[in-house]
C-alpha positions as CSV (number, residue, x, y, z in Angstrom):
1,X,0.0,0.0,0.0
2,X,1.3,3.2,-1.2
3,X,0.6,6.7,0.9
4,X,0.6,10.3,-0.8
5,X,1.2,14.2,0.5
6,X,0.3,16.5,-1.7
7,X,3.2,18.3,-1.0
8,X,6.5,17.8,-3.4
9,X,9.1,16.4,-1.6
10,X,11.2,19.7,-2.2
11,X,10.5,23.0,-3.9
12,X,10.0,23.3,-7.4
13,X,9.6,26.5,-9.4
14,X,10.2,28.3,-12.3
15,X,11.7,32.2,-12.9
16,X,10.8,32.1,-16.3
17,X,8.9,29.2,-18.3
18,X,10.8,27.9,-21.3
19,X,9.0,25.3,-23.6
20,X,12.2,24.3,-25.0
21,X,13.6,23.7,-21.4
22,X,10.3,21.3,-20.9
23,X,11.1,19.5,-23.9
24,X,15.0,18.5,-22.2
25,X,13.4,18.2,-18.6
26,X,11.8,15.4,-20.1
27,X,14.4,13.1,-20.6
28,X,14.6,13.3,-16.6
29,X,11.8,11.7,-16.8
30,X,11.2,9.0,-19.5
31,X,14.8,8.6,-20.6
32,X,16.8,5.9,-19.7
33,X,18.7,8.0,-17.7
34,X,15.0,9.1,-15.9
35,X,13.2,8.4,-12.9
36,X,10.6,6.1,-14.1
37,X,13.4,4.2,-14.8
38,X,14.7,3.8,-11.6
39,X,11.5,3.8,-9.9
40,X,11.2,1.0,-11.6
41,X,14.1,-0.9,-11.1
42,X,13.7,-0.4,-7.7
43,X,10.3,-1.6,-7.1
44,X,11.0,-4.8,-9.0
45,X,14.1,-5.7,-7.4
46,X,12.1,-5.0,-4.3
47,X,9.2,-7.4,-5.3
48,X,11.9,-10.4,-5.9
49,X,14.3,-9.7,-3.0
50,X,15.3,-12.8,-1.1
51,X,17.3,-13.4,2.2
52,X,17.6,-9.7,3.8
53,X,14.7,-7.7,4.6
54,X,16.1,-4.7,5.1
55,X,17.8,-4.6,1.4
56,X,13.7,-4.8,0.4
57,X,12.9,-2.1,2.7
58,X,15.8,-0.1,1.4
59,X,14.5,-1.0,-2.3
60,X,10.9,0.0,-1.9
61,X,11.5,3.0,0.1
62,X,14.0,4.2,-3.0
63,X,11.3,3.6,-5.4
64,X,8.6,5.3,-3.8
65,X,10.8,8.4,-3.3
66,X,11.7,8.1,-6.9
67,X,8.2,8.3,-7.7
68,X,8.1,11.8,-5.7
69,X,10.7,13.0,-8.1
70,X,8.9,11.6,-11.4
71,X,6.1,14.4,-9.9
72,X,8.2,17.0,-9.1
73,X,9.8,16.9,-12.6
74,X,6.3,17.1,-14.2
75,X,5.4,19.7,-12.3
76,X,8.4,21.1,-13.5
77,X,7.7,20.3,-17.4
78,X,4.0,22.0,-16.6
79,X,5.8,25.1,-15.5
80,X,8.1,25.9,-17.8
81,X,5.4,25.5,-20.4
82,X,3.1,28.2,-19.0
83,X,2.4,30.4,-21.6
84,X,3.5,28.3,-24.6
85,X,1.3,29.4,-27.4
86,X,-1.9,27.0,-27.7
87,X,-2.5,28.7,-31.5
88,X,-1.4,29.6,-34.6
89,X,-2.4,33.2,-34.2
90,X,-0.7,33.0,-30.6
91,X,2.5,32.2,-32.4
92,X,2.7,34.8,-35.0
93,X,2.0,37.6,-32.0
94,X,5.6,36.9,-30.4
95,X,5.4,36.2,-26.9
96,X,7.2,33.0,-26.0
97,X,5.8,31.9,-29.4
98,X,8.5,32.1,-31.9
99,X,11.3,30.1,-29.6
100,X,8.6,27.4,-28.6
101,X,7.9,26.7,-32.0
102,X,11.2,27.1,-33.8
103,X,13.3,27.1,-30.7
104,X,12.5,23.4,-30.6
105,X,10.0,22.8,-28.0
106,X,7.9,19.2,-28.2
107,X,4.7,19.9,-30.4
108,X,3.5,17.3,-28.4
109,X,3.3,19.2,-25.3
110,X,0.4,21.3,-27.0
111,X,-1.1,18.2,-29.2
112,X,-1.0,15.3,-26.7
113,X,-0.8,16.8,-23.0
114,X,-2.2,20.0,-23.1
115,X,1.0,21.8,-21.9
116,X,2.0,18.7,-19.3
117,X,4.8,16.3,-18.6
118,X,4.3,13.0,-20.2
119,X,6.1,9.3,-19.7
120,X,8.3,9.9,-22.9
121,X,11.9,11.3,-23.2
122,X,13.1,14.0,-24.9
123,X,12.5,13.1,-28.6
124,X,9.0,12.0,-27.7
125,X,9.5,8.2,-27.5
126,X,7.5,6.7,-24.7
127,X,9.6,4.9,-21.6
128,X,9.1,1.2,-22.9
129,X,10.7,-0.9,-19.6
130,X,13.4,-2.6,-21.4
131,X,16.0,-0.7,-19.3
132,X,14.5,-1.7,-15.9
133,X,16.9,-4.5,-14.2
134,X,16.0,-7.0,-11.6
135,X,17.6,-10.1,-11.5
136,X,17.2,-11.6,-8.3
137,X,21.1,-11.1,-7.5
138,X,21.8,-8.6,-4.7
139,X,25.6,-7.5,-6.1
140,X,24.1,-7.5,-9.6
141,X,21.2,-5.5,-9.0
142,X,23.4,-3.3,-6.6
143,X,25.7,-2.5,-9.6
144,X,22.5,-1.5,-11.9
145,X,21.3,0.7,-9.7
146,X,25.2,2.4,-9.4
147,X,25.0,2.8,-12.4
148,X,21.5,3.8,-13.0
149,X,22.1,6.6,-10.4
150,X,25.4,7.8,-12.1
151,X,23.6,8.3,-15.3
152,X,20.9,10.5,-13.8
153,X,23.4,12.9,-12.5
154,X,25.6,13.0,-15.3
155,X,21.5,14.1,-16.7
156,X,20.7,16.7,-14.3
157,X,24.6,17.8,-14.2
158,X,24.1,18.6,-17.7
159,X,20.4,19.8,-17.7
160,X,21.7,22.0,-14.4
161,X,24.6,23.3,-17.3
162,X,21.8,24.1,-20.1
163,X,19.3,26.5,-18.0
164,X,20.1,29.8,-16.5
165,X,17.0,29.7,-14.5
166,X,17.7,29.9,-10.7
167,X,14.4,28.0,-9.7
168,X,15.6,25.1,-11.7
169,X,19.0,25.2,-11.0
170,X,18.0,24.6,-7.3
171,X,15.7,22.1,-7.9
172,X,18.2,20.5,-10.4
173,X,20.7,20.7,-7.6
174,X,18.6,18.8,-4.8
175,X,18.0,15.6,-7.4
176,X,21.9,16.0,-8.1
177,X,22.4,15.3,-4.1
178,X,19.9,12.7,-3.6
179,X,22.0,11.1,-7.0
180,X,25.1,11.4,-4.7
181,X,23.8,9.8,-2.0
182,X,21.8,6.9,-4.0
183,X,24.8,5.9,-5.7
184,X,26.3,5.6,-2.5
185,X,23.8,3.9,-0.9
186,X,23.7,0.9,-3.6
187,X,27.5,0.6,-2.5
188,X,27.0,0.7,0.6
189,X,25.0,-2.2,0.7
190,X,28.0,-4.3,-0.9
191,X,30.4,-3.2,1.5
192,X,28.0,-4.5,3.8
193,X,28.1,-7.9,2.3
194,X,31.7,-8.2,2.5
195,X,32.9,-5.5,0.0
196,X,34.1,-5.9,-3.6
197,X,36.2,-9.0,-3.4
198,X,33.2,-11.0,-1.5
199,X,30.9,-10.0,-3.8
200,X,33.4,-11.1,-6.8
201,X,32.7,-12.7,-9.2
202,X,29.2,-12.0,-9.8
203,X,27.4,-14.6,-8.8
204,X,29.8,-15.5,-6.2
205,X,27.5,-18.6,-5.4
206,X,28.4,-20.2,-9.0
207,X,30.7,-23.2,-8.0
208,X,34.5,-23.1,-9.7
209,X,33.7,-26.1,-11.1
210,X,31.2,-24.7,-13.1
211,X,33.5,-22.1,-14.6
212,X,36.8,-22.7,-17.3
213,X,38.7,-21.0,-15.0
214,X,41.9,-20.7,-17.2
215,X,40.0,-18.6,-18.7
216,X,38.6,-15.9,-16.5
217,X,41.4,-14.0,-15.2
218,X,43.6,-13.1,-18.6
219,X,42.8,-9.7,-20.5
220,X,42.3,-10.5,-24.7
221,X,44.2,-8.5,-26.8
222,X,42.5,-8.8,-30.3
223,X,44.2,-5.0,-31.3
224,X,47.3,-6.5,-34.2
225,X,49.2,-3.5,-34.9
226,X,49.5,-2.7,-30.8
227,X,51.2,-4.4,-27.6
228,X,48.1,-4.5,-25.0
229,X,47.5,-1.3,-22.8
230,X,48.8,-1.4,-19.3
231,X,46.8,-1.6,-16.5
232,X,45.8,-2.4,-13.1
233,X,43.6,-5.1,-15.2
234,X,46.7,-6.5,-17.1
235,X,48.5,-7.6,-13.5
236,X,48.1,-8.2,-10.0
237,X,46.0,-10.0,-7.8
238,X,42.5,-10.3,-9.5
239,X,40.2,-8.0,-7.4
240,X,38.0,-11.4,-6.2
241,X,41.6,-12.2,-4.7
242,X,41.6,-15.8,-6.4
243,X,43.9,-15.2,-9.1
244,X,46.9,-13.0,-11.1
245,X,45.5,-11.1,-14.1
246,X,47.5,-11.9,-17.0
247,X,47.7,-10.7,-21.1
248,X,47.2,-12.5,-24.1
249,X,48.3,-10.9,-27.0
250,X,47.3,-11.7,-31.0
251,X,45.9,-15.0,-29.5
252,X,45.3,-17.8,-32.2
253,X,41.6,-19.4,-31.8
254,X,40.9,-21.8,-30.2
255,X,37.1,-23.0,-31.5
256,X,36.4,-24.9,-35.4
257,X,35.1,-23.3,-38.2
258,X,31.4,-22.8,-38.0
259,X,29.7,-25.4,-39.9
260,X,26.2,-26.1,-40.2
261,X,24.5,-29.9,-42.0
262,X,22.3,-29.4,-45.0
263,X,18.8,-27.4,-45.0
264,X,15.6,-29.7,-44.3
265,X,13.6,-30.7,-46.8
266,X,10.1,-28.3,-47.0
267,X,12.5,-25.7,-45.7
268,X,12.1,-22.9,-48.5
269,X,15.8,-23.4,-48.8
270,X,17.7,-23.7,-52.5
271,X,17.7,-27.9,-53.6
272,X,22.0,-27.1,-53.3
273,X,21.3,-26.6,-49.8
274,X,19.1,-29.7,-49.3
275,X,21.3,-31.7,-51.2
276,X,24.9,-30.1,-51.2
277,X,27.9,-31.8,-53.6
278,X,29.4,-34.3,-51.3
């Protein structure tokens, strides 16, 4: 069960609307980079958390607030597009016409969402779920949402660059520190499990048995005009601690040709292929 306030979770307002500035805000929110996104992400790997409790808790509770921000950037978008012309006469009489029109503003904004944020990015394309991660592994999912998180503040980084608005550029700072601290957070909760090397390789539950391991600790150099680049990856202690990293360089294959046996019959394949010269 989910409770609202219909109060944002921080301030949000605008000196002086700008459509375009709507149309980039909106990235923030149905981009890859955005907080449906991560909202997401969240609330999955919530649902499917096993073994600690308290990683769920710490799961949903991101979501939700993640949520918060998907409405305080609409409200945002909404605000910035006060004022956009709603008409073709309304454009030709200048106000904030001419740059919302050819300045690059989302026609859709007028067509589709009558001046309103809406679950698409900044070109328009809708947020389809195909970058939300759950897998059901705590260190993997941990590492997604690193990620995710350092994504959305290189976004607002740059969408804090882009405006010279001060009302955005504060509430464009505030989601830059709860980035900081989110991204922190997710590590956190693998130095809680024993840090890096405990957590390595991911999963660290997958038996060596299972795994070629002459093969998982040398870095492939497939460049043939250079030596390979050197590197805290090239040698040392592996960082799972149960190996030296090594280099292989201009390595021959190792696999057979790629070969496949003659089409079926009924196959809508060439009677060569059915029946290929012995």
């Amino acid at each position: 069960m989910f409770h609202h306030s219909s109060k944002l979770q921080y301030p949000v307002k605008v000196d002086k609307p700008d459509p375009e500035f709507a149309m980039l805000l909106q990235q923030a929110i149905g981009g890859i980079e955005g907080e449906i996104r991560v909202a997401m992400q969240y609330f999955f790997q919530a649902m499917g958390a096993r073994g600690d409790d308290r990683i769920r808790d710490m799961l949903m509770s991101t979501a939700t607030e993640e949520l918060s921000h998907i409405e305080m950037l609409g409200h945002a978008v909404a605000l910035n597009l006060e004022g956009a012309p709603v008409s073709y006469q309304e454009e030709t009489a200048k106000d904030p016409v001419m740059r919302a029109i050819l300045g690059g503003a989302n026609p859709r904004h007028l067509l589709s969402s009558g001046l309103s944020a809406m679950p698409v990015n900044s070109n328009g394309v809708p947020f389809d779920m195909s970058h939300v991660y759950a897998t059901g592994n705590v260190a993997a999912d941990m590492l997604a949402n690193v990620t995710a998180e350092a994504g959305g503040r290189v976004l607002a980084s740059r969408l804090y660059n882009w405006t010279d608005d001060h009302g955005m550029k504060d509430f464009l700072s505030f989601l830059i520190a709860r980035d900081t601290y989110h991204q922190q957070q997710w590590l956190a909760v693998i130095e809680e499990m024993g840090g890096m090397e405990a957590q390595l390789p991911v999963p660290n539950a997958t038996p060596e048995a299972h795994e070629a391991m002459q093969h998982s600790y040398y870095y492939l150099n497939t460049l043939l005009d250079k030596e390979a680049p050197k590197g805290r990856w090239a040698e040392g202690p592996s960082l799972d601690g149960r190996s030296e990293y090594s280099v292989r360089n201009q390595p021959a294959p190792e696999g057979q040709e790629p070969k496949l046996g003659p089409a079926k019959p009924h196959s809508g394949a060439q009677e060569e292929q059915i029946n290929p010269p012995k």
